[in-house]
C-alpha positions as CSV (number, residue, x, y, z in Angstrom):
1,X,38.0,-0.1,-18.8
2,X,37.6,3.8,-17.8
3,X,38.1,3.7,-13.5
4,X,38.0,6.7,-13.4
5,X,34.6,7.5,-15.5
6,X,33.2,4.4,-13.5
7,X,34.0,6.2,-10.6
8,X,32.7,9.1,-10.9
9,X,29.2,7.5,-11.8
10,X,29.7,5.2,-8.4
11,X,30.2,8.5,-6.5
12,X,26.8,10.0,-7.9
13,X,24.8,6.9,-7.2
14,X,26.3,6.8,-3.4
15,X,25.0,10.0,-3.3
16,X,21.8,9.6,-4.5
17,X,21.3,6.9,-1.9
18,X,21.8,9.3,0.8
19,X,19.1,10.8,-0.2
20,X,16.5,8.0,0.6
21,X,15.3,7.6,3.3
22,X,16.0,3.7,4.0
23,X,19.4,4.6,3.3
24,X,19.7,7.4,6.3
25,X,18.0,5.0,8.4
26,X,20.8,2.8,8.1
27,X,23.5,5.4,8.1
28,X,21.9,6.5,11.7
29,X,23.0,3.1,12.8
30,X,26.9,4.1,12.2
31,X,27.0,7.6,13.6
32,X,25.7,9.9,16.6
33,X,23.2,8.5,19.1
34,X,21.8,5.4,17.6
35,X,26.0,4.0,17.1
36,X,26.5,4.6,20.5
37,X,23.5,2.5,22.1
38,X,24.8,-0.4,19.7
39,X,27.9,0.1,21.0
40,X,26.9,-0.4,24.3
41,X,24.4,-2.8,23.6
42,X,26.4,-5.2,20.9
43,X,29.4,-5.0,24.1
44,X,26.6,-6.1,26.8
45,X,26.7,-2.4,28.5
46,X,29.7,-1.5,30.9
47,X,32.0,0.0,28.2
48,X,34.3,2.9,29.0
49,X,33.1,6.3,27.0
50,X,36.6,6.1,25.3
51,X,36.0,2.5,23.6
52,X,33.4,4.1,21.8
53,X,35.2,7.5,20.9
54,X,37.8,5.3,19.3
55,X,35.6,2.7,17.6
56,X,33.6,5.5,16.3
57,X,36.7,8.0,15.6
58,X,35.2,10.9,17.3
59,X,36.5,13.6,20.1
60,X,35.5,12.1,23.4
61,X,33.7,15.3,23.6
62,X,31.0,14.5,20.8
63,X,31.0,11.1,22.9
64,X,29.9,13.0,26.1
65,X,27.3,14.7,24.3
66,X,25.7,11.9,23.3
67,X,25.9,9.9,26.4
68,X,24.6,12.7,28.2
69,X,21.2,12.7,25.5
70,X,20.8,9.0,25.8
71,X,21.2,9.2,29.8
72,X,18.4,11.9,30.3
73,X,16.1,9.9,27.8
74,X,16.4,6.9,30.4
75,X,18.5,4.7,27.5
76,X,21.6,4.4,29.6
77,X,23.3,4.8,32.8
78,X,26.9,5.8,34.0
79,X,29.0,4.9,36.7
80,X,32.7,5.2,38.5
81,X,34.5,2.2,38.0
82,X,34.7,0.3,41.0
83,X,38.3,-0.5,39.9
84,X,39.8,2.6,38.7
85,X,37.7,5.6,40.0
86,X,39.1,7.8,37.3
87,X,36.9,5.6,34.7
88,X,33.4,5.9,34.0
89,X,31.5,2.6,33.3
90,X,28.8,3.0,30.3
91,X,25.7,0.4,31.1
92,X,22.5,0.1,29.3
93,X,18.6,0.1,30.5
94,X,16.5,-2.3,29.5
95,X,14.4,0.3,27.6
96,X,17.6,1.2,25.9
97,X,18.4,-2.6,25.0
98,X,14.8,-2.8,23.9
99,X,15.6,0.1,21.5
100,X,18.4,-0.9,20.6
101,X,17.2,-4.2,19.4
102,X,14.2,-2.7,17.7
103,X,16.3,-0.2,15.9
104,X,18.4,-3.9,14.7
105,X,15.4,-5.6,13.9
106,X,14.0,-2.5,11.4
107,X,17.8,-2.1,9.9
108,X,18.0,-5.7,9.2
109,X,14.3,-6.0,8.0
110,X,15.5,-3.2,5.6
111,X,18.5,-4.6,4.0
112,X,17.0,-7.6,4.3
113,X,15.0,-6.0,1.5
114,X,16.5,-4.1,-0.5
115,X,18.7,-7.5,-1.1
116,X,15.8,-9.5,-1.8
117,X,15.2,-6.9,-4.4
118,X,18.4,-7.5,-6.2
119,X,17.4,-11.1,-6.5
120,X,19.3,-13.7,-5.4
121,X,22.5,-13.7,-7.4
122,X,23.1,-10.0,-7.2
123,X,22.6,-10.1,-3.7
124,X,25.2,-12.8,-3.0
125,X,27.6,-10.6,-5.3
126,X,27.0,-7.6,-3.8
127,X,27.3,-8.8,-0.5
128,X,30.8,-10.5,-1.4
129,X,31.8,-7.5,-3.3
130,X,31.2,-5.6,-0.3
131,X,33.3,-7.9,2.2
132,X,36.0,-7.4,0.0
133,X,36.0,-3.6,-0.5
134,X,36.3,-3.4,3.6
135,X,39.2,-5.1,3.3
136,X,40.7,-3.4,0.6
137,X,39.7,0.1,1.4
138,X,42.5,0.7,4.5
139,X,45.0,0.0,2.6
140,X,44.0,2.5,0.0
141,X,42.9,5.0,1.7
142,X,45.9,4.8,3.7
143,X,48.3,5.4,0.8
144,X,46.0,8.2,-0.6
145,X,46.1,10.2,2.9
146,X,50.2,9.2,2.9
147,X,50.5,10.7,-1.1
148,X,48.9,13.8,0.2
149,X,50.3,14.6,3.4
């Protein structure tokens, strides 16, 4: 089997599914505001800003940006840490959780799907197919960042 040719037509499919708009949808749930209120909302609020810097493997800069968007729009609140007054404590609002949640709801409704689509046996396969590439990738990647360096 060609890898490499199966590759390159993987790569073109991934991104031609950027380009619909389901698909940013759901990419909005891993990046820039919309990760950050699941963040807080998935960890029950009171998170520190750099939890979510390092989960989301951004400057804590990019981090303040966005807390500082979601905070004027009423989604979340900030606080000194009782314990450590050097720390800020992230919470969420409950119109942020209800957000948050509906923002779930339409991802989920959305996979949900795009899965039914496949039909039943694809979508078990593809779902499995996926669990296993997120474990393989790290290792993989890892040695293709080490080989280059």
């Amino acid at each position: 089997m060609d890898y490499v040719n199966l590759a390159m037509e993987l790569f073109s499919d991934m991104g031609n599914m950027r380009k619909v708009r389901s698909q940013r949808v759901l990419n909005d749930l891993l990046q820039g505001e919309v990760f950050v209120l699941q963040y807080i909302s998935k960890s029950h609020g009171d998170v520190q800003p750099g939890e979510i810097s390092i989960e989301m493997n951004v400057s804590t800069a990019r981090i303040a940006t966005a807390l500082n968007s979601l905070e004027k729009k009423g989604l979340i609140t900030r606080r000194i840490d009782t314990n450590n007054r050097r720390h800020i404590i992230v919470g969420i609002t409950p119109e942020g959780e209800a957000l948050a949640e509906e923002q779930r709801r339409n991802a989920y409704g959305i996979i949900a799907k795009m899965l039914e689509a496949l039909g039943e046996h694809d979508a078990v396969e593809y779902v499995r197919i996926m669990r296993k590439l997120t474990r393989l990738l790290p290792e993989h990647v890892d040695c293709l960042v080490l080989r280059n360096s």
